[in-house]
C-alpha positions in Angstrom: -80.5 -143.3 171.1 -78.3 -140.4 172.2 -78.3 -137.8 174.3 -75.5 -135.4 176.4 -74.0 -135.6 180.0 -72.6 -133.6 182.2 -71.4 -134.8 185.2 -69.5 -134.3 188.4 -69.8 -136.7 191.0 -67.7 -138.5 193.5 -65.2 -140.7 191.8 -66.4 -144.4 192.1 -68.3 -143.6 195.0 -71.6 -142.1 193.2 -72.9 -142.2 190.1 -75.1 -142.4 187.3 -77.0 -145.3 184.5 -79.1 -145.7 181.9 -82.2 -148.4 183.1 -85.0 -150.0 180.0 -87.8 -151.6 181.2 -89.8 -153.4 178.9 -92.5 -156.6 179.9 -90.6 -158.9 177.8 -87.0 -158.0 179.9 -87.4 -159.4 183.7 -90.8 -159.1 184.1 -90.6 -155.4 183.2 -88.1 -154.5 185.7 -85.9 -151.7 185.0 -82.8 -153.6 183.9 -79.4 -151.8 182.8 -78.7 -150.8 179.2 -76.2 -152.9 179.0 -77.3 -155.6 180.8 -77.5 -159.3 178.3 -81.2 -159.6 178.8 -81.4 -156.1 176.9 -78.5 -156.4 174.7 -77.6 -153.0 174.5 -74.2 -151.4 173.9 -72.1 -148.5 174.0 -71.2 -146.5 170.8 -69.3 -143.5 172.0 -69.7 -142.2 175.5 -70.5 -145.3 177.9 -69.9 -145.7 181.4 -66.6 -144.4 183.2 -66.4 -147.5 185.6 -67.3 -149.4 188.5 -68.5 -147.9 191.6 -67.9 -148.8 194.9 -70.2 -151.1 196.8 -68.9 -150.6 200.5 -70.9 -147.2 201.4 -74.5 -148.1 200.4 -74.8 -146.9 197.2 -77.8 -148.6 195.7 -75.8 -149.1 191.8 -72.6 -150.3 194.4 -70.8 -153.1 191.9 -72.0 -151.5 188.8 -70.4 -150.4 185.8 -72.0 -146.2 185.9 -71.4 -142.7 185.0 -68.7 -141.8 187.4 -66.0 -138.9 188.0 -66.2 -135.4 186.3 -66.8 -135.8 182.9 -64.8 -132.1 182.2 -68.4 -131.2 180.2 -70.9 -132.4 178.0 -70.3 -135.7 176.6 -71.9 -137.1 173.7 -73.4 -140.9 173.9 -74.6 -142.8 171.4 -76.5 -146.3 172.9 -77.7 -148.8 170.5 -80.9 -150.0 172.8 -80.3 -153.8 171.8 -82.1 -156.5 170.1 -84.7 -157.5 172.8 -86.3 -154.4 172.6 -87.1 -154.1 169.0 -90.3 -153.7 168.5 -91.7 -153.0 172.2 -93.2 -150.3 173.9 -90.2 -149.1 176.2 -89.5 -147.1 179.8 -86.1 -145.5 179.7 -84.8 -144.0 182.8 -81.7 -142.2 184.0 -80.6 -143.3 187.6 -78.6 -141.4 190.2 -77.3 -143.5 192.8 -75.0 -141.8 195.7 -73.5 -143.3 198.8 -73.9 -142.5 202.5 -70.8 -140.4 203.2 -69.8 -136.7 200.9 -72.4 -134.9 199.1 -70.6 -133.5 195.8 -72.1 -133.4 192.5 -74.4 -133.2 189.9 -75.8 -135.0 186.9 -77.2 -133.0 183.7 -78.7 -134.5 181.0 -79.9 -132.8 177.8 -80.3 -133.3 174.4 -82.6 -136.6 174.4 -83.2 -138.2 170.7 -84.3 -141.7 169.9 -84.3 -142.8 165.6 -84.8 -145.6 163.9 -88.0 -146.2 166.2 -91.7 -146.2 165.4 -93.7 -144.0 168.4 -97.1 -145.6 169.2 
């Protein structure tokens, strides 16, 4: 999969993640990307870091597009091994804390290969 991102958020305090849900991962529970139950990964463009888990952000402790990104961004995600095969959700996820409101999150240029659609 890959797509582009734009972002401008507060640094470590807000941010954004890439969620699969699929009924053979958690019950069908949107899980991260990248988390082991998925087995995805990272080509070129992955998260930025951790964010913050003191001001109520709902991602708080998890690894997230964070910061400015200074424009578009390519990323390339390999979806992972456990979804080969499966009917999948895919959803982009914006979490923010309690205290500024600063930012934005664009995403554009969506294209999934190697992939049969149903």
């Amino acid at each position: 999969m890959s797509f582009r991102n734009n972002f401008s958020l507060q640094d470590t305090f807000d941010g954004g993640v890439l969620e699969v849900s699929s009924p053979n991962i958690a019950g069908g529970a949107f899980t991260d990307v990248t988390n082991a139950a998925v087995g995805g990964s990272f080509v070129t463009g992955g998260y930025t870091g951790p964010l913050n888990n003191t001001l109520g952000n709902p991602l708080g402790g998890r690894m997230a597009w964070s910061g400015n990104s200074g424009g578009y961004i390519n990323t390339v995600v390999n979806l992972g091994p456990n979804v080969v095969g499966r009917t999948i959700k895919l959803r982009f996820r914006l979490g923010t804390d309690q205290a500024i409101e600063v930012g934005a999150w664009r995403i554009d240029s969506i294209a999934i290969t190697g992939a049969a659609c149903p």
